[in-house]
C-alpha positions, 0 to 999 in steps of 0.5 A: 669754031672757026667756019672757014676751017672746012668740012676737012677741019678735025672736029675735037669733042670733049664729053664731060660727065661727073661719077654721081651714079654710073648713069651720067657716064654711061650716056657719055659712053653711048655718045663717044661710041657713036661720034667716033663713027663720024669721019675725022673726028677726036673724042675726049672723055672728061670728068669733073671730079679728076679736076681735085684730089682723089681723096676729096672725090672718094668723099664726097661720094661716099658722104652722098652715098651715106645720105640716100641711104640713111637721110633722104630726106636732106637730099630731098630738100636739098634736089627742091632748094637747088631747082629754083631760082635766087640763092641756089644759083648763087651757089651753084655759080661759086660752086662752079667757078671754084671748081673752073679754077681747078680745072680750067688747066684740063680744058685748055689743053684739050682745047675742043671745039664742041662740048657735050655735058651728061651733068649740071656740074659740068654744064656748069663749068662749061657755061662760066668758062665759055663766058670767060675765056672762049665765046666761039666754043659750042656748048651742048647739054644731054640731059639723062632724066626723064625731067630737068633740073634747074642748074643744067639751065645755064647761059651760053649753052647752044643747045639742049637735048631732053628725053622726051619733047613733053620736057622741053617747056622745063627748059624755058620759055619756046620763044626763047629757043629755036626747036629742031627735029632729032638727028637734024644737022645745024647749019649756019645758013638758018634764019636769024633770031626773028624769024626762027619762031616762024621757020623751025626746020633750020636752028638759028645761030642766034637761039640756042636750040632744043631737041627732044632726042631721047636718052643716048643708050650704048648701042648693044641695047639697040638690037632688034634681036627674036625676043623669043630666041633671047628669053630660050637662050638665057634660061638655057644658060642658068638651067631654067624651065622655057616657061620660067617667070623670071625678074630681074634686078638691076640697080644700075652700075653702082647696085643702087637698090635694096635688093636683099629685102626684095629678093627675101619678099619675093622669095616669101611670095606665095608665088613660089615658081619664080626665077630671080637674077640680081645684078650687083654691079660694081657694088661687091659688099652687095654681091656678097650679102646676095651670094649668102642670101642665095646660100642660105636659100639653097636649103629650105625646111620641109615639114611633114605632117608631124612637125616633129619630123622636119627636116632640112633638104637640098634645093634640087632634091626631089622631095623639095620639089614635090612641095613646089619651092621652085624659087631660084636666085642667080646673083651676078657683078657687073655684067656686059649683058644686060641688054640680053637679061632685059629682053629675056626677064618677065619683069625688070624691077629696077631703080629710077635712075633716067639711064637705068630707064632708058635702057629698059624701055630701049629693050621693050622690058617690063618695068617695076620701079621700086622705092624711087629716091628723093628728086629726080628719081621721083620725077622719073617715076612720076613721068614713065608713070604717066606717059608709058605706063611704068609701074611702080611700088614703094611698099613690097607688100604690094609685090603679091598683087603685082606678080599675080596680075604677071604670072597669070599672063600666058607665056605667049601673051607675055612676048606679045606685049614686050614686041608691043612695048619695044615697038611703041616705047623702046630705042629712041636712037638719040646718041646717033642723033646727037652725033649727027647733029654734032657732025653738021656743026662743022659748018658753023 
């Protein structure tokens, strides 16, 4: 970046994400709503799978959709021969160089000054292309899990932004980096390369820098909004009880979680009065299975004392009622309120995705994660477990005994642990800090 440009000079972002689950982007999407904050200033949204042919990207996303589903275990093998050293870098170096070819057309005519990468792939790209064609471009990594993959360690990059500092030795050696504090400025007049292990509170120009910000969420999840008011509106809104025990499902934008076989599970419970919204996403084959599950639930046999007798009665009907089925299934697509629905619902069972996390913990929600995949998903679980307490299940005959221990908490003791969990673990306001950091690179 050319430093005598000014504080006047436009400062051109590009953010370059790729489409392998909707957590990459979302965080792209939480960083541009807060860069475009800063005055003169021109953000460029990027996807790497826009550099080849539609037809190939649909591909390989399906074939990668395939492979968690019915083959974990290959994407399990594949995430642990990728995070080492030796041959996995060797390919993930011709992965990348191909892939420059293709877009590296893109880049230069979006000629940016600063780069954020929200995925290895594009960290990737960006790191060969740095190297080969322009030194001066400052390359920043956001890392979206809760741990850190080994291809998103690449040479040139200028600094790293993690989840949480207790991830930061994932990175590398500390020697080799200069740490700043979150939403601290870069400025070019820090100490050089020998004397930044002694004096931290200015990055070197000479280290790349590491910053345990947290995770960018979209700003609507950083409302600090009456949890109580939030949890009476939303039950008022689906015809719910005040006291209503309500779970959310949410599989993230893609309806990444097999929430067919956990609303059948919850719905067999013996915990009958229990509220359930299922939120599909962009997944419509899911919403569709959910909306015949709901319909099929709508109508339940009730059976007298002579089971001869049994007979089959509308939900809402009164003599249902009386036999205390009080299960209700609310089944939405993709939906701008999750924020709203997090901070109203008792319980949050959710996939492992980093994002998907984040924006629950931002809410102060009440975490199940369910069935985590394979790599980062794992090592999200295994994380949130121990540093915030998460909960999690990979088998649903387990769910009893969790909903027992949740449903026999009194509705006041509920919203006082959720103020607690949003005060303690909840937003982190990392896309704000980010953009702050990048808004000091001017004078680089």
């Amino acid at each position: 970046m050319d430093s005598k440009s000014g504080n006047n000079k436009k400062l051109k972002i590009l953010i370059l994400s790729a489409p392998i689950g909707s957590g990459h982007r979302m965080a792209a999407v939480a960083l541009e709503e807060m860069l475009l904050r800063l005055e003169n200033v021109e953000v460029v949204q990027g996807n790497v799978f826009a550099f080849f042919p539609s037809w190939l990207g649909n591909a390989f996303l399906k074939f990668y959709e395939k492979v968690l589903a019915f083959c974990p275990w290959l994407y399990a093998l594949s995430y642990r021969w990728s995070n080492r050293d030796g041959g996995s870098l060797w390919m993930r170096n011709l992965i990348n160089s191909i892939l420059l070819h293709l877009g590296k057309a893109f880049i230069d005519e979006v000629k940016p000054d600063v780069v954020f990468s929200t995925h290895a792939t594009p960290t990737g790209i960006l790191s060969l292309y740095k190297q080969k064609y322009d030194n001066n471009l400052w390359l920043g990594v956001v890392v979206t899990d809760f741990t850190v993959h080994r291809w998103l360690v690449c040479p040139g990059v200028d600094a790293y932004f993690v989840a949480d500092e207790k991830l930061l030795g994932q990175i590398g050696d500390p020697a080799d980096f200069c740490e700043v504090k979150a939403g601290q400025a870069c400025s070019e007049s820090g100490p050089d390369a020998s004397e930044a292990g002694e004096n931290k509170a200015h990055p070197s120009p000479m280290l790349p820098v590491l910053c345990a910000s947290g995770i960018p969420v979209r700003a609507a999840f950083a409302e600090q909004n009456d949890l109580a008011a939030v949890r009476a509106e939303v039950r008022r809104r689906f015809g719910w009880p005040g006291d209503a025990f309500v779970c959310l499902l949410a599989g993230g934008g893609g309806g990444m979680l097999p929430m067919e076989e956990i609303v059948v599970s919850l719905y067999n419970s013996k915990y009958k009065n229990i509220h359930v919204i299922a939120v599909a996403g962009h997944n419509d084959g899911l919403r569709k299975k959910l909306e015949a599950v709901r319909k099929a639930f709508m109508v339940k046999p009730v059976y007298a004392e002579n089971r001869n007798d049994a007979k089959s009665v509308p939900a809402d009907d009164p003599s249902r009622q009386s036999q205390n089925y009080g299960f209700r299934l609310a089944v939405l697509g993709f939906t701008d309120e999750m924020p709203q629905l997090m901070q109203a619902a008792d319980v949050v069972i959710t996939k492992a995705g980093g994002v998907s996390l984040a924006e629950c913990l931002a809410c102060g929600a009440n975490i199940l994660i369910y069935h985590p995949l394979p790599g980062q998903e794992q090592g999200n679980t295994a994380f949130l477990q121990k540093e915030y307490g998460v909960a999690a299940l990979t088998d649903l005959r387990q769910l009893d005994e969790f909903l027992e221990r949740e449903m026999n908490l009194p509705l006041a003791e509920r919203l006082q642990r959720q103020e607690e969990r949003q005060q303690r673990c909840g937003y982190r306001p990392a896309a704000e800090q980010i953009a702050e950091f990048a808004d000091g690179l001017r004078n680089r």
